[in-house]
C-alpha positions as CSV (number, residue, x, y, z in Angstrom):
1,X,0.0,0.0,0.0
2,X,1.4,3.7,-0.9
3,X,2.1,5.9,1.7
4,X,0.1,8.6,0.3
5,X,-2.8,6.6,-0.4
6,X,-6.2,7.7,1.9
7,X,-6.1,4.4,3.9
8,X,-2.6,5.5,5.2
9,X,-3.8,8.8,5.9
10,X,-7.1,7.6,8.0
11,X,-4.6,5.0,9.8
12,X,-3.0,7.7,10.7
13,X,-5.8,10.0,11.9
14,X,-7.2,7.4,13.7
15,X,-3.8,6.7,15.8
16,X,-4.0,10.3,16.7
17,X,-7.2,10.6,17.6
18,X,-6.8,7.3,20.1
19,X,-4.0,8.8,21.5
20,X,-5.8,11.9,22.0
21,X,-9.0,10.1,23.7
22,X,-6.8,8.0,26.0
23,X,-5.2,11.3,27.4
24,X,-8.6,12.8,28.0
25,X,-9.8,9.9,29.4
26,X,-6.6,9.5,31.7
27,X,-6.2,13.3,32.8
28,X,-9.8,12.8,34.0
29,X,-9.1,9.8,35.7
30,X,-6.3,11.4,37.5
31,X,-8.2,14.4,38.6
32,X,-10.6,12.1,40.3
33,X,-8.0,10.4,41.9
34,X,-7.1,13.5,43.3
35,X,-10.0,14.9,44.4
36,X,-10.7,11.1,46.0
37,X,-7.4,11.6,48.1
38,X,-8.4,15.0,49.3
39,X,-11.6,13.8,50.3
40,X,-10.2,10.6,52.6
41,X,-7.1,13.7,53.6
42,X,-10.2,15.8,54.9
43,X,-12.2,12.4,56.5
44,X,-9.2,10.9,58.3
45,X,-7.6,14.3,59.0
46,X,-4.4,14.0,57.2
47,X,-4.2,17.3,56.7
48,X,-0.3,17.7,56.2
49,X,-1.3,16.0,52.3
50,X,-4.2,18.0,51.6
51,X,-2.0,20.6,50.0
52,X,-0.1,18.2,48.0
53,X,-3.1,16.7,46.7
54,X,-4.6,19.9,45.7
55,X,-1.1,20.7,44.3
56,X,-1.2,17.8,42.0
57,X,-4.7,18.1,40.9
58,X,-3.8,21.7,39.8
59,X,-0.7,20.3,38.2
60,X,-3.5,18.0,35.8
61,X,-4.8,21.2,34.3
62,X,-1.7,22.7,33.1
63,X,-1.8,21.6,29.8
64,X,-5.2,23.2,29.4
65,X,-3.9,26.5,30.6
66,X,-1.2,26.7,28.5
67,X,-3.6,25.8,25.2
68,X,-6.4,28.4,26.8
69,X,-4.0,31.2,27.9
70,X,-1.0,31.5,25.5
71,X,-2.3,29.2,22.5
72,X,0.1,26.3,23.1
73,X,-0.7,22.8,22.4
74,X,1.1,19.7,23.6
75,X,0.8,16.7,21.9
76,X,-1.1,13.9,23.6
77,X,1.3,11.9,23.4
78,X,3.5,14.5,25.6
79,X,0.7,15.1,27.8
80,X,0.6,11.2,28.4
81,X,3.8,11.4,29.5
82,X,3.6,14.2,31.5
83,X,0.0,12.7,33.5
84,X,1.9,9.4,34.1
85,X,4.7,11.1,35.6
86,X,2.4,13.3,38.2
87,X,0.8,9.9,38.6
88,X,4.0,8.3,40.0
89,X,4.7,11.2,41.4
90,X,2.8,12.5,43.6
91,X,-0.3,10.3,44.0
92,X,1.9,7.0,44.0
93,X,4.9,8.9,45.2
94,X,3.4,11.0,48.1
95,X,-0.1,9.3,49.0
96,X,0.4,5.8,48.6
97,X,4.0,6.5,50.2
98,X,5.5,4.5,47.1
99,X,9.1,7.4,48.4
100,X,9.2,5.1,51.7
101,X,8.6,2.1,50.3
102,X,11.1,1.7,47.3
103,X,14.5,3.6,47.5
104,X,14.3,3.5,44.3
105,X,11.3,5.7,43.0
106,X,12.8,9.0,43.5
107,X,15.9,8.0,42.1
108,X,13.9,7.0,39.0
109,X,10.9,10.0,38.8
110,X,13.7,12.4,39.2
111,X,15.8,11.0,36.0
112,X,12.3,11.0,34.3
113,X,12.2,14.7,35.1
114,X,15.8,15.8,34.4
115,X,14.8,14.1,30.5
116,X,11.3,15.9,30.5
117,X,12.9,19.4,31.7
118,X,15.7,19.0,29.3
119,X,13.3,18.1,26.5
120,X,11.1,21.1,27.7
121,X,14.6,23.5,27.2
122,X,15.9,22.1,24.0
123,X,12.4,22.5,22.3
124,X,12.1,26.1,23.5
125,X,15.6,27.3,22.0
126,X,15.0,25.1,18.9
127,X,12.1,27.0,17.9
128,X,13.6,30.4,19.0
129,X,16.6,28.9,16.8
130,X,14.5,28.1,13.7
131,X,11.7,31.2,13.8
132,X,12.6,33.6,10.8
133,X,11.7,36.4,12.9
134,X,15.5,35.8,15.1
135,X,18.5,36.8,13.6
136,X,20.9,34.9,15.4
137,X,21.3,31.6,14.5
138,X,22.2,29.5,17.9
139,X,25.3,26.7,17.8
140,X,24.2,23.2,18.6
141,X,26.3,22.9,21.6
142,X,24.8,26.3,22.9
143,X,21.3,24.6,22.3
144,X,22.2,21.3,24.5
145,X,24.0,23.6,27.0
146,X,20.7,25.4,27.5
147,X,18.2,22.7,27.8
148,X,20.8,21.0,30.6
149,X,20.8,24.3,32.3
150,X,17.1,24.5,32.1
151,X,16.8,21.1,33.5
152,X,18.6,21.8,36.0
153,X,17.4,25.3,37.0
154,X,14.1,23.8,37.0
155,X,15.4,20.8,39.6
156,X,16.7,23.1,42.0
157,X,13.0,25.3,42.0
158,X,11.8,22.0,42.9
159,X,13.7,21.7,45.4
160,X,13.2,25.0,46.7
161,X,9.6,24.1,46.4
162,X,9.8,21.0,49.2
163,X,11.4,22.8,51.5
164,X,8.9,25.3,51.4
165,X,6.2,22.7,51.8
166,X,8.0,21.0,54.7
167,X,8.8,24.7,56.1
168,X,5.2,26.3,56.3
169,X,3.0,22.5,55.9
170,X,4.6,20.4,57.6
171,X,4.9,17.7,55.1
172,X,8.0,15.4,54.6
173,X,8.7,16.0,50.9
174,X,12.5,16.3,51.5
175,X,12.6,13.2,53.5
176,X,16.4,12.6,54.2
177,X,17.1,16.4,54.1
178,X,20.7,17.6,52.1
179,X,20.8,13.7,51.1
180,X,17.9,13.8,49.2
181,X,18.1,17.5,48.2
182,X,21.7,16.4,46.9
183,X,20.5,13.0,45.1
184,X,17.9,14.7,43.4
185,X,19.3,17.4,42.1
186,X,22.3,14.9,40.9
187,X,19.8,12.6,39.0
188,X,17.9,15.9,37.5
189,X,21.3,17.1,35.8
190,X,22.1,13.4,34.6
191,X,18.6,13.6,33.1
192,X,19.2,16.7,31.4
193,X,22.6,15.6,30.4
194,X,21.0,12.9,28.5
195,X,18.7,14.7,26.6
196,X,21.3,17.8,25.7
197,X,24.1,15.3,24.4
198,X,21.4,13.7,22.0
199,X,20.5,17.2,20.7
200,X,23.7,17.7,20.2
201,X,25.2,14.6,18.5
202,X,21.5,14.9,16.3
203,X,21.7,18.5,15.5
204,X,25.5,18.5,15.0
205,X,25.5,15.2,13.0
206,X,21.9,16.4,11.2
207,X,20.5,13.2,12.5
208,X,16.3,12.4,13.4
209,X,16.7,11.5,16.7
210,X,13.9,10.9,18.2
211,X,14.4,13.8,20.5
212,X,14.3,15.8,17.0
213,X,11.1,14.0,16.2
214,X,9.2,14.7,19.3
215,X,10.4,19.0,18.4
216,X,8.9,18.5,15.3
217,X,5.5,16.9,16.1
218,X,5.4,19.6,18.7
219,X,5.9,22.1,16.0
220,X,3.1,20.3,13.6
221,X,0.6,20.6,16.7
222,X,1.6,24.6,16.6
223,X,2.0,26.1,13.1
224,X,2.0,29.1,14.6
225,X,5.0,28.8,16.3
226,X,7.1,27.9,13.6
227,X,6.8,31.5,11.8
228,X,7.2,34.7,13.1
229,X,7.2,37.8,11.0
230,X,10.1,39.2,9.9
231,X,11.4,42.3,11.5
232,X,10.8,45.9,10.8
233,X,13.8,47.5,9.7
């Protein structure tokens, strides 16, 4: 069958609507998960997790904010990603205590987010990088160097953000103190690391990486983005 025929085409609709349904579906699943735990925080007076279950149920509607506010779309697919991640985060993380029980799971959601954050960088200086409306054009290594610095500026807000929480609420996001604060941080540039030497071997190399590829289907779900008028002289 040719690639251009209409079959391919509706295959290919259809996988992007499924994907689309399943992160509806999904995001509204995890908001009542949330809204579940604040109820049984309120019942059973746990009230040191009530803030972190509003938190995360706030966190749910973010992509909706950006698309409503500033016109941004993610991809489902992204979104996904990003739901599952609050998922182990902070409902299996935080209320089901899954941080006490494995050593392991902050180790791992923090590597997740140093790649997410990194991803998050790299895509925003890519498309600065690629808009006709900019005149400088941006080296690849300044490109990786930037999304690892933007992973791991956004790591130590985090950060900053537990001991907030554990400051004013009470809680116990930090749980070994400087250890933790330490570890995570460490796992968060490693993360970014990752995701800023693949730009950079794929940009300087002019390779589809699949870090490239998820850029561009971000760019396909916002035409807008990738022009910008030229610049008065």
């Amino acid at each position: 069958m040719k690639k251009n025929s209409p079959h391919h085409h509706d295959d290919k609709l259809w996988r992007i609507k499924a994907v689309r349904r399943g992160d509806i579906v999904f995001a509204f699943f995890l908001r009542g998960l949330f809204i579940l735990s604040i109820i049984d925080c309120l019942v059973n007076r746990k009230l040191d997790l009530i803030p972190v279950s509003g938190i995360s149920l706030f966190l749910t509607f973010i992509p909706s904010i950006l698309e409503r506010s500033i016109k941004v779309s993610l991809p489902a697919s992204f979104q996904i990603v990003l739901l599952i991640f609050i998922f182990n985060a902070q409902f299996l993380g935080e209320l089901v205590n899954y941080y006490e029980r494995y050593w392991w799971w902050d180790i791992m959601l923090h590597s997740w987010s140093g790649v997410l954050l990194g991803t998050i960088g790299f895509l925003l200086v890519y498309i600065l990088n690629t808009t006709s409306g900019v005149n400088v054009i941006m080296s690849p290594i300044f490109i990786s160097f930037f999304a690892l610095s933007f992973a791991v500026t956004c790591g130590v807000l985090w950060e900053i953000f537990e001991y907030s929480m554990d400051l004013f609420f009470l809680t116990n996001m930090q749980k070994s103190g400087l250890v933790d604060t330490m570890g995570d941080l460490i796992v968060d540039f490693l993360g970014g690391l990752i995701v800023s030497l693949n730009g950079y071997i794929a940009l300087r190399h002019h390779k589809k990486s699949t870090l490239i590829k998820a850029v561009s289907g971000f760019i396909e779900a916002n035409p807008s983005l990738s022009y910008m008028p030229e610049r008065a002289e």
